[in-house]
C-alpha positions as CSV (number, residue, x, y, z in Angstrom):
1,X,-80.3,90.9,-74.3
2,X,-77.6,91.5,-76.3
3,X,-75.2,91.2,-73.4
4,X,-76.6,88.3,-72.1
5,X,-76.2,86.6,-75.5
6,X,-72.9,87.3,-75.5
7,X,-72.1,85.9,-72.1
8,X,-73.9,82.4,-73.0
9,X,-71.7,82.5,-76.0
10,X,-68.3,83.0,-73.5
11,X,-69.5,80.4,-71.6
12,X,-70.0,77.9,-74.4
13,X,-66.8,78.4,-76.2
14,X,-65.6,77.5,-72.7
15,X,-67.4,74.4,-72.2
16,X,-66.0,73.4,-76.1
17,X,-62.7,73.5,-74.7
18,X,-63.1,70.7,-71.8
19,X,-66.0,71.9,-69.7
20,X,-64.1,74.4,-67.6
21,X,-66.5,77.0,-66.8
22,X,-64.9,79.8,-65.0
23,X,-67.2,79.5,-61.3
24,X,-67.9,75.9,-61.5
25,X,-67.6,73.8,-58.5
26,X,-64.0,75.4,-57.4
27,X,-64.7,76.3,-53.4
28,X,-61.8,76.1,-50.6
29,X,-62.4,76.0,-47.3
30,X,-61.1,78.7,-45.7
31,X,-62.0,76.9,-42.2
32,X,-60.2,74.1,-42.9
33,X,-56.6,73.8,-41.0
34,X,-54.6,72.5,-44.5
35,X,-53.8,75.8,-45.8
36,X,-55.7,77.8,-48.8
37,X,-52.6,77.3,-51.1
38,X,-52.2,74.0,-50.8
39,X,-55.9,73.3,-51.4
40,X,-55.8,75.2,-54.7
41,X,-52.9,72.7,-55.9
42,X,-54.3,69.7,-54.7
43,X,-57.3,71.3,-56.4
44,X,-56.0,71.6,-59.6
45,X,-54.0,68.8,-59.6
46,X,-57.3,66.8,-59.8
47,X,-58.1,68.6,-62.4
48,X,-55.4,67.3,-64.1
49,X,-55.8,63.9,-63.4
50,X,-58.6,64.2,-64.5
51,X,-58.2,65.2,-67.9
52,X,-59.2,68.6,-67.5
53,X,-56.0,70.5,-68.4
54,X,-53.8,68.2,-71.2
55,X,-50.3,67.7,-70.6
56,X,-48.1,70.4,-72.6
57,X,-51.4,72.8,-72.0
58,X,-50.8,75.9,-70.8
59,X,-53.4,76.4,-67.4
60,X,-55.2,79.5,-67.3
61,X,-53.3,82.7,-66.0
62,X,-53.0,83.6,-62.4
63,X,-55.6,86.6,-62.4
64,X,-58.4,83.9,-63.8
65,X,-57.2,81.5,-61.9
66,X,-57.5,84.4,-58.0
67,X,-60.9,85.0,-59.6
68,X,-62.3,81.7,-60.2
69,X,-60.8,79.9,-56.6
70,X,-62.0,84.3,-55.2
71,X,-58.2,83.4,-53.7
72,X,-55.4,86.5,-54.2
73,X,-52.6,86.4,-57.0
74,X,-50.0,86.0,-54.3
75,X,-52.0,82.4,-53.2
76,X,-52.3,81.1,-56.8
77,X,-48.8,82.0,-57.3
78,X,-47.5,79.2,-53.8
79,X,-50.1,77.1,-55.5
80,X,-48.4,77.0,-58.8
81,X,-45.1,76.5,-57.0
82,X,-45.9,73.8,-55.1
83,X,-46.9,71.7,-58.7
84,X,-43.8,72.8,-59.7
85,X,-42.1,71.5,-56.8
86,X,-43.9,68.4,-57.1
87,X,-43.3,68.0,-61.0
88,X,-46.5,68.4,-62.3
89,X,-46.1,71.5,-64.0
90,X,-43.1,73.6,-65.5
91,X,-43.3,77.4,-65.8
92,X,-42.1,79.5,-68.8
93,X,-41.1,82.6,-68.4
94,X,-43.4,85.3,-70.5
95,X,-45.6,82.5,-71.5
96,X,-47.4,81.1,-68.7
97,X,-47.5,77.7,-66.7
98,X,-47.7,74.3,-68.2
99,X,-48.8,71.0,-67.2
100,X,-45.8,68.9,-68.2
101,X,-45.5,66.1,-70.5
102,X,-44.1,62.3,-70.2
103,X,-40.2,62.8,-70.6
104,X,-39.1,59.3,-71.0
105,X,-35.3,60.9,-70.5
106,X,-36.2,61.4,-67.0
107,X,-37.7,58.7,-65.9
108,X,-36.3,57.0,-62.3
109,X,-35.7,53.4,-62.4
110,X,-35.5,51.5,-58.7
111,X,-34.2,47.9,-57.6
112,X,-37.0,47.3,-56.1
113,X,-36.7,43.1,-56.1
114,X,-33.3,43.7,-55.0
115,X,-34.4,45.7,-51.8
116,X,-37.2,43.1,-51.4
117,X,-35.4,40.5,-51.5
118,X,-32.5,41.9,-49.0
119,X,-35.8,42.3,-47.0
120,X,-36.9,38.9,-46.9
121,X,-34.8,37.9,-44.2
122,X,-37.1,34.2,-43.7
123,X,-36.2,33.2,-47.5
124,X,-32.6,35.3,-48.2
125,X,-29.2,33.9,-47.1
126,X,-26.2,36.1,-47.9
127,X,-23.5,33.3,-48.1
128,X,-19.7,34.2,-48.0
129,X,-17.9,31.9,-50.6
130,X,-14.4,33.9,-50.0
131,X,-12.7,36.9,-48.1
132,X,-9.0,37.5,-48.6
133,X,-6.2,39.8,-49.2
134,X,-4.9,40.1,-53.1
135,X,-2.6,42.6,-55.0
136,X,-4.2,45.3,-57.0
137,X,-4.5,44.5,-60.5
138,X,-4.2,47.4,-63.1
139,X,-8.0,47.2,-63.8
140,X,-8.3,46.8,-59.6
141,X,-5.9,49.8,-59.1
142,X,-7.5,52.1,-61.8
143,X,-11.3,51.7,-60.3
144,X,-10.3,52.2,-56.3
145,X,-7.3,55.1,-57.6
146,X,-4.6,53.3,-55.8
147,X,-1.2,52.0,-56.9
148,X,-1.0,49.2,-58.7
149,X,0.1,46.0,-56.4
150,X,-1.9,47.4,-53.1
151,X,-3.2,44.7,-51.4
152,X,-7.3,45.4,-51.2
153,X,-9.7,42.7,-50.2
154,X,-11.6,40.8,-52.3
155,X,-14.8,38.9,-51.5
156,X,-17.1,36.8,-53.3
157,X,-20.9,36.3,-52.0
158,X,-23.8,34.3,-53.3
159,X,-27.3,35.3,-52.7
160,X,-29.8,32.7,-52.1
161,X,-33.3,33.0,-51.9
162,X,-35.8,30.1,-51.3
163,X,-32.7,27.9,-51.4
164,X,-31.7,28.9,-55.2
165,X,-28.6,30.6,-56.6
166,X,-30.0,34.1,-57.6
167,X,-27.2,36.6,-57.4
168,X,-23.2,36.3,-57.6
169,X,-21.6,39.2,-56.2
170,X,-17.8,39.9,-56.1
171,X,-16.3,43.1,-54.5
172,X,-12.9,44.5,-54.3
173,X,-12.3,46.7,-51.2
174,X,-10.0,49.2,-49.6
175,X,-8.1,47.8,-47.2
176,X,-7.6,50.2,-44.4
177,X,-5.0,49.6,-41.9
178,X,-7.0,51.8,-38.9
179,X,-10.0,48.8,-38.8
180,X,-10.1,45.0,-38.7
181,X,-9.6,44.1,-42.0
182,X,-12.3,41.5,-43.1
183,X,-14.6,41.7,-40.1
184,X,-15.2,45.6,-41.0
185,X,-15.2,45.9,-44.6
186,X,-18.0,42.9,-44.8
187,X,-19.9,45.2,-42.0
188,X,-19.7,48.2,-44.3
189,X,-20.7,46.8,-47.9
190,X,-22.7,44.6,-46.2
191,X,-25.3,43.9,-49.0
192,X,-28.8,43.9,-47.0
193,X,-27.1,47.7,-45.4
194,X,-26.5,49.2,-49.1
195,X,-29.6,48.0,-50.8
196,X,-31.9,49.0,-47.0
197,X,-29.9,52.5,-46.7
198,X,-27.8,51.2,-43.5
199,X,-24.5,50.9,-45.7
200,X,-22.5,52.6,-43.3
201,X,-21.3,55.8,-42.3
202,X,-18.3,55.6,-44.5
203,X,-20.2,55.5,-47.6
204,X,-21.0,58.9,-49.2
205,X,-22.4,58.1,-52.9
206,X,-22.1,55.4,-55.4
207,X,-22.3,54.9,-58.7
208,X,-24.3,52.0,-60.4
209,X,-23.7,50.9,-64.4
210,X,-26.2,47.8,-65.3
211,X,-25.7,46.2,-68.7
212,X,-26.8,43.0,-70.2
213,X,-24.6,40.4,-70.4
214,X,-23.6,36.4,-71.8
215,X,-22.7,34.5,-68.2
216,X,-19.5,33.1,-68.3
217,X,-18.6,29.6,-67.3
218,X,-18.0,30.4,-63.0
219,X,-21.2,32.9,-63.4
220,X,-23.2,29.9,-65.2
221,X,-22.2,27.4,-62.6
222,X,-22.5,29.2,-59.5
223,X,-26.1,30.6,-60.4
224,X,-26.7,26.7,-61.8
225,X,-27.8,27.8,-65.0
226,X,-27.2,26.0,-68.0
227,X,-25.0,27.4,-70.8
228,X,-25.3,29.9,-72.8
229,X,-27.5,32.0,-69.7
230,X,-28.0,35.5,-70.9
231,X,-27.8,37.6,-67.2
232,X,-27.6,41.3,-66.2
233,X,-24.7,42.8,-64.4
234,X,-24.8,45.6,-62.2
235,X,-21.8,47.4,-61.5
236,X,-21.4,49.5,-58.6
237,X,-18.2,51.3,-56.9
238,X,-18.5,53.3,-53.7
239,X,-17.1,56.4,-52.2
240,X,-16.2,57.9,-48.8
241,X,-16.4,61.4,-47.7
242,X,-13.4,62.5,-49.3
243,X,-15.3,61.4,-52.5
244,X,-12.5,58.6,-52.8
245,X,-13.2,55.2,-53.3
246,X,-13.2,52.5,-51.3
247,X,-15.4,49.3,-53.1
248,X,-15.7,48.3,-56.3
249,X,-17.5,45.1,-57.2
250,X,-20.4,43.7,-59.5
251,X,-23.6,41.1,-59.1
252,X,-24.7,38.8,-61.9
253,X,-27.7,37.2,-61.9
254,X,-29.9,35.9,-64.8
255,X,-31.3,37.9,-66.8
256,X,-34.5,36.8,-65.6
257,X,-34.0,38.2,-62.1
258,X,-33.4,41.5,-62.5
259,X,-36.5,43.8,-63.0
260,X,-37.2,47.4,-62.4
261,X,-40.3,49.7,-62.6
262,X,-41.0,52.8,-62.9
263,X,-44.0,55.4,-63.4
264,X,-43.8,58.3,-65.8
265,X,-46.4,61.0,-66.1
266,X,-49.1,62.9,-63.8
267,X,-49.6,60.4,-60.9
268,X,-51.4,60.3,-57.6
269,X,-49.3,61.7,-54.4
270,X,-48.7,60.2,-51.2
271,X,-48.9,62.3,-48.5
C-alpha cells in the first residue's frame, strides 16, 4: 500500500507539470515503412506544438525518453538529431536537450511579392527604358573593383504590373569583351531569372542591403508618385565564380510595395 501510494503520488506530480505521464498514449509502429526514429520526432514534435514541452524547457532525458517510446537510446538519440536538424531543439552539452525559443535575431525575411510578381507573367511587363556603355565612375569603379574610367554597361528598367509603375531598377554591369555586350548581360541579370533562381550560370552569390528611403525627383516621376513619396531601396551587387563582381544596381519602389514575411518559432513542417 505504501508503494502504491507512492507511485500515484509520482504520477501526479507528473500530471502538475503538463500532463505528461510517462506511458501515456506514446506507441510507434514498428510495421510501418517511415522509420522508428523519425516517428519518435514527428512524435515529439507534436508534442511540442502542442504545448506539451515549453520553449527554453529542457525535454526529458534520453533513458526516459527509450523507456517511455520502449525504443533504444541509440533511436532517441537520431530522434533528437533530426529536431535539431530541423531547428526545433538545441542541445547543451552536460545539460540536456531544449526546445528552443523565438530568436528574433535569426529570423529569415523573403521577397516574396517580388518573386510573385516576376511570376505573374499575364499582369508584369519588364520594360527597358535604356542600355548603354558609360565610363566607371569612382562610386561605379569601387562597387564592381575595376579601374576607374572602365566602360561597364548601364541599364535602366521599369517594372509594370497591371499597367502601373511599381519598381525602378538601374544596374551597372561588367562589360565583358568574350559575349555580346547588351544582348548577354540583360539575359544574365535578367530580373524574372534572379528573383525565380534562373539568373544564370555566371552568377555565384549576391549580396542584398534594403533601406528606407525619401524618392527623389526621377524616382518620384517615373513610379508617378507625388512628392515627397517615402519608398524602399533594395540594393543588390552580384558575383561570379571567382567571387568578383560583375552587377551592381538598385530597385526603388514605394514604400508601399515592398513587403516581406516571415515566421518565427515552432511551426508545422512540410514534407
Amino acid at each position: 500500500m505504501i508503494w502504491a501510494k507512492r507511485q500515484m503520488e509520482t504520477v501526479d506530480m507528473e500530471t502538475k507539470k503538463g500532463g505528461r505521464t510517462p506511458n501515456q498514449g506514446h506507441v510507434l509502429d514498428r510495421n510501418a515503412s517511415l522509420p522508428v526514429y523519425k516517428q519518435l520526432a514527428e512524435s515529439l514534435h507534436q508534442r511540442i506544438l502542442a504545448g506539451e514541452f515549453q520553449p527554453g524547457e529542457r525535454l526529458p532525458a534520453e533513458t526516459k525518453l527509450a523507456a517511455m517510446y520502449k525504443v533504444s537510446p541509440m533511436t532517441v538519440r537520431q530522434a533528437l538529431n533530426r529536431l535539431s536538424s530541423q531547428n526545433i531543439v538545441t542541445a547543451i552539452r552536460g545539460s540536456g536537450t531544449y526546445v528552443k525559443e523565438i530568436e528574433l535575431g535569426s529570423a529569415s525575411f523573403y521577397l516574396q511579392n517580388l518573386g510573385e510578381l516576376f511570376g505573374d507573367e499575364e499582369n508584369t511587363v519588364i520594360r527597358i527604358l535604356e542600355a548603354r556603355l558609360t565610363p566607371a565612375t569612382e562610386k561605379i569603379a569601387d562597387k564592381l573593383s575595376i579601374p576607374v574610367g572602365e566602360r561597364v554597361i548601364f541599364i535602366r528598367r521599369l517594372l509594370v504590373v497591371s499597367g502601373e509603375p511599381a519598381f525602378y531598377h538601374r544596374a551597372y554591369l561588367i562589360n565583358d569583351p568574350d559575349r555580346p555586350v547588351v544582348e548577354a548581360e540583360l539575359e544574365i541579370t535578367d530580373l524574372k531569372g534572379l528573383f525565380q533562381g534562373s539568373g544564370g550560370s555566371i552568377i555565384k552569390f549576391g549580396d542584398l542591403y534594403l533601406e528606407s528611403i525619401i524618392l527623389n525627383e526621377e524616382e518620384t516621376a517615373i513610379l508617378n508618385l507625388e512628392k515627397p513619396a517615402p519608398g524602399m531601396i533594395l540594393e543588390h551587387i552580384y558575383y561570379d565564380f571567382e567571387n568578383k563582381p560583375v552587377s551592381w544596381g538598385w530597385f526603388v519602389c514605394s514604400s508601399s510595395r515592398l513587403k516581406m514575411h516571415t515566421r518565427v518559432g515552432i511551426v508545422e513542417l512540410e514534407e
